[in-house]
N, C-alpha and C positions, 0 to 999 in steps of 0.2 A: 533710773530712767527719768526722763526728763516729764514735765505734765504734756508738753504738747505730744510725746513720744506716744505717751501710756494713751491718749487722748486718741489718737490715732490708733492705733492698734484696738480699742475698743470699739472704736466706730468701724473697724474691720469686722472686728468679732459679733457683732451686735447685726451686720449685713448676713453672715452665716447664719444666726441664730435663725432669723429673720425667713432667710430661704429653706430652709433644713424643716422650721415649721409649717411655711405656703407646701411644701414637698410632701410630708408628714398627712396633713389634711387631705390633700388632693388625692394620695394612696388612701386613705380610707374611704373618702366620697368611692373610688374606683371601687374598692369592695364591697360597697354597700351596693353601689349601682350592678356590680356580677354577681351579688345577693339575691338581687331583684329579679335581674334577668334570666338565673338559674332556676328559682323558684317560679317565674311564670309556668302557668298551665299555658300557655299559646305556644303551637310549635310550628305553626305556618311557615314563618320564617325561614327554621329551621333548614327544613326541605327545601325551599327554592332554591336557596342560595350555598347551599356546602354542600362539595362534593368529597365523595369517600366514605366513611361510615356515620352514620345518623342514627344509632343504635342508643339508648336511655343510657346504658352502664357509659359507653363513649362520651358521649356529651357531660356526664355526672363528672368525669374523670377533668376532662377539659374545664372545666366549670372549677373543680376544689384545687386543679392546681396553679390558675387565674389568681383566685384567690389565697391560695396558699404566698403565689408570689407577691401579691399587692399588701398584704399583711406584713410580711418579711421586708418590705421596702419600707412600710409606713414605721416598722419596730428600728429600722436602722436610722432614719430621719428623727426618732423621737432621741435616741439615743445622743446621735450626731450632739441634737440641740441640746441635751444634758452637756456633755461635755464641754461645750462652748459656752454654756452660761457658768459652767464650773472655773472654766479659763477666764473668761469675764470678772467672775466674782472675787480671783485670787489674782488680778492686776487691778483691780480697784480696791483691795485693801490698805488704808492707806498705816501709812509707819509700821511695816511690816518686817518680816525677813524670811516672808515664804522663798525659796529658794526657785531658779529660774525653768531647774526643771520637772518642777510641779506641771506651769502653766505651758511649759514644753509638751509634756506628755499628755496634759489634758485636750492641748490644740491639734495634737496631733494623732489619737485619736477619737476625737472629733473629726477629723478628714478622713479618717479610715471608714469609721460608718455611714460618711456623706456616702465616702464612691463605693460602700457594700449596696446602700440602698438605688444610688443612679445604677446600680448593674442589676438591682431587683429590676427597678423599671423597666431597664432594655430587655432584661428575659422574658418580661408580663410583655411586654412587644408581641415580640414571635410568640407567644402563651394564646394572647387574644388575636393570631392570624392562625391559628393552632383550630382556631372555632369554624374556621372557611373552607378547611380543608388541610390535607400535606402539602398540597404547591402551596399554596402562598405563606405556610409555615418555613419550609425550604425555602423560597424566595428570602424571605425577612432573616433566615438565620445565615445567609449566603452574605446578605446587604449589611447585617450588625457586625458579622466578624470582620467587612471590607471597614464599616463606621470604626470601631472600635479598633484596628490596627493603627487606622488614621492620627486617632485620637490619643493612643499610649504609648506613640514611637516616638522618642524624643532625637530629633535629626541637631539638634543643634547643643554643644557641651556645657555641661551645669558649671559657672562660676564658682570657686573655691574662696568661699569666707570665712573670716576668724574673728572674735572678738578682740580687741587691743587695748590696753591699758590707758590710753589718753580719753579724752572725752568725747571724741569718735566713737558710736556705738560698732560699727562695722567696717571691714577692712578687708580689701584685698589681698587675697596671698602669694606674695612675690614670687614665690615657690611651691611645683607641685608636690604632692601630699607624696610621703613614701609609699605608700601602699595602695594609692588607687595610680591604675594604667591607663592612658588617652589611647582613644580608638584611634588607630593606624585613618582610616578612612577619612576622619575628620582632622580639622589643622590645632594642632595645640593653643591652648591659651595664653600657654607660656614660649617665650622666648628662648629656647633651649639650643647652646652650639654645640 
């Protein structure tokens, strides 16, 4: 790889780090703060505002699994950012011959624990609408799986790259793969008569 190549791809890596941490922090301030708020002796609140059960064991329950999930996000964010400064650390080695899918498998994941923890977060959603009552638990979990469909249907077909021998790092492939199939629905990438 060239320096401006490695140079980039670490100012990539170095933006995940970066967010994976701000993500990390903020899941833990959350459980500190549903620490706080579980532990309050004031239950005023409580009662005004939730409708359904308002029972100790109820609330206890809603409260450790708030925080079970803000835990579980803050443990996937912390990992995330292990991984990525591992990927980091073995593209900045320099005169090397770490192999490419060291820093393949360490990037990758690293993205696996990003989006375990962004799915903590959306569950702690509906977890802390979970505290209002069942409608607006049911609302939020109606609205996350509409967000969430949105967000992980890929409508348009992933480009098929290859590495090539010239000093082009990446290359189009003239030809599709034998063993992956184009969805009927969408138009091929390939020119095929």
């Amino acid at each position: 790889m060239t320096p401006e190549d490695t140079g980039l791809a670490l100012q990539v890596i170095s933006s995940n780090i970066s967010a994976s941490t701000n993500l990390a922090s903020l899941s833990i301030a959350l459980s500190s703060i549903i620490g706080t708020w579980a532990g309050s002796t004031s239950k005023v609140f409580m009662t005004e505002v939730i409708y359904g059960d308002t029972s100790q064991a109820t609330s206890s329950v809603k409260y450790i699994a708030l925080l079970i999930c803000f835990l579980a996000a803050f443990t996937c964010f912390i990992h995330s950012a292990r991984y990525f400064v591992h990927a980091s650390f073995l593209m900045s080695t320099l005169d090397s011959d770490i192999p490419v899918s060291y820093v393949q498998t360490a990037v990758i994941r690293g993205g696996n624990f990003w989006s375990m923890g962004l799915r903590a977060m959306y569950f702690a959603t509906t977890l802390l609408l979970w505290i209002f009552g069942p409608i607006p638990m049911f609302l939020c979990s109606v609205f996350m799986v509409v967000i969430l469909h949105f967000l992980d249907t890929n409508s348009t077909p992933l480009h098929q790259y290859r590495f090539s021998s010239n000093k082009r790092w990446v290359k189009r492939v003239d030809r599709p793969p034998r063993n992956i199939q184009c969805n009927p629905l969408y138009p091929s990438p390939w020119n095929i008569s």
